[in-house]
N, C-alpha and C positions, 0 to 999 in steps of 0.2 A: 138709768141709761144703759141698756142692754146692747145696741148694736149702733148705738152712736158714739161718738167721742167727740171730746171739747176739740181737742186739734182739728177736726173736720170742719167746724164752725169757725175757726179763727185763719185757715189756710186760704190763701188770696194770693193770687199769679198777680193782681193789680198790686198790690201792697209791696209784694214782693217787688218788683219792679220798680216801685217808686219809691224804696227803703222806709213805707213806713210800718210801724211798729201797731200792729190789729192784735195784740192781747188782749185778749175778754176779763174786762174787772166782773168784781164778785158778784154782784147783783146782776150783771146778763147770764153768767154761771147760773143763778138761779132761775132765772125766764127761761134758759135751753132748756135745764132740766125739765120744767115744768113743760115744754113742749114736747121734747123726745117723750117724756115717760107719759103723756096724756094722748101725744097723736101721732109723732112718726115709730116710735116704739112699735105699738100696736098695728102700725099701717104696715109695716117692714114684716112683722108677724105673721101677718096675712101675706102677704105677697110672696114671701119664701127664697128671697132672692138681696143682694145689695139692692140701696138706694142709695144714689149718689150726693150728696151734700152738694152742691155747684155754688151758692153763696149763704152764709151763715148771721155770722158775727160782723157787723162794718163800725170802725167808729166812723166821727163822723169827717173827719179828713178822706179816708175809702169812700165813704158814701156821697162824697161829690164828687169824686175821681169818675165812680161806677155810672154818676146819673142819675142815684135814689132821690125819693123823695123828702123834704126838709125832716119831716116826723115820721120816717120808715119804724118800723118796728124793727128792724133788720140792728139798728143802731141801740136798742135796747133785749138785743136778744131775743125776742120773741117771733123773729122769721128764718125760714131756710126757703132758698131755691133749692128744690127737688129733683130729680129725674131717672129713669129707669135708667136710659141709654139711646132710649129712642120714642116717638110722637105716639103709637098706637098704643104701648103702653102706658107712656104718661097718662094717656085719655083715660085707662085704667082705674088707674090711680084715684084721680079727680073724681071718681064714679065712684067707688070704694068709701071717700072719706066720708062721703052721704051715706052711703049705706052702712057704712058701720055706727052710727050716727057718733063721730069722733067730733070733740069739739074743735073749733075754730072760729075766728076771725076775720081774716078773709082766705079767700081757695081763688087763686088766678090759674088758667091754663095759658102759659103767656106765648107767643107766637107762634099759634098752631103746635101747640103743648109742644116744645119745645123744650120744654122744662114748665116749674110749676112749681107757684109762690103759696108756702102755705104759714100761715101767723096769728099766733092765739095770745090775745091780751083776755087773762084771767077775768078782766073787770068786764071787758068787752068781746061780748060769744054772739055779735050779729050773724054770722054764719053766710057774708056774703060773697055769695058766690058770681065769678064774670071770668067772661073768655075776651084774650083779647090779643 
């Protein structure tokens, strides 16, 4: 993990607000790393610039506050919401993780890449991609 940190994946303005406690146990510790070092490592690499972490790590009290889905990957460490800072970039991005052929699980550009959901289950490398 070169230019991510755990604190980045557990920090939540929801959580925070609603006093719960989003400490990443050990085994999402292991899913981040395996993401940071396989796809935003390398993504961030290329780009030459921060990427923003905007959501990481949720257990799953966060993850019904936020509106995720029941089996987010997000709840097993294995998702980040991404973002440069802004849309044209994002789109960037989402073009980049193709062509670097980085793996993944799924690649969302989510409202009008506004940010951008990317998540790699080891087991599961369908590599699908949707704009939505």
């Amino acid at each position: 993990m070169r230019y991510f940190t755990f604190q980045e994946f557990e920090r939540s303005a929801t959580a925070i607000r609603h006093g719960i406690d989003n400490t990443i146990p050990e085994q999402a510790k292991k899913n981040i790393a395996i993401l940071v070092d396989n796809v935003l490592d390398p993504l961030r690499s290329w780009w030459g610039k921060p990427i923003i972490v905007t959501s990481g790590y949720r257990n799953t009290e966060l993850n019904r506050l936020v509106g995720g889905v029941k089996n987010s990957h997000h709840m097993r460490g294995m998702a980040a919401d991404i973002s440069t800072g802004n849309s044209v970039d994002n789109r960037r991005l989402f073009q980049k993780v193709t062509e670097l052929g980085l793996p993944f699980t799924q690649l969302i550009g989510e409202k009008g890449f506004s940010w951008l959901h990317i998540s790699l289950d080891i087991n599961d490398q369908r590599k699908e991609r949707l704009i939505r």
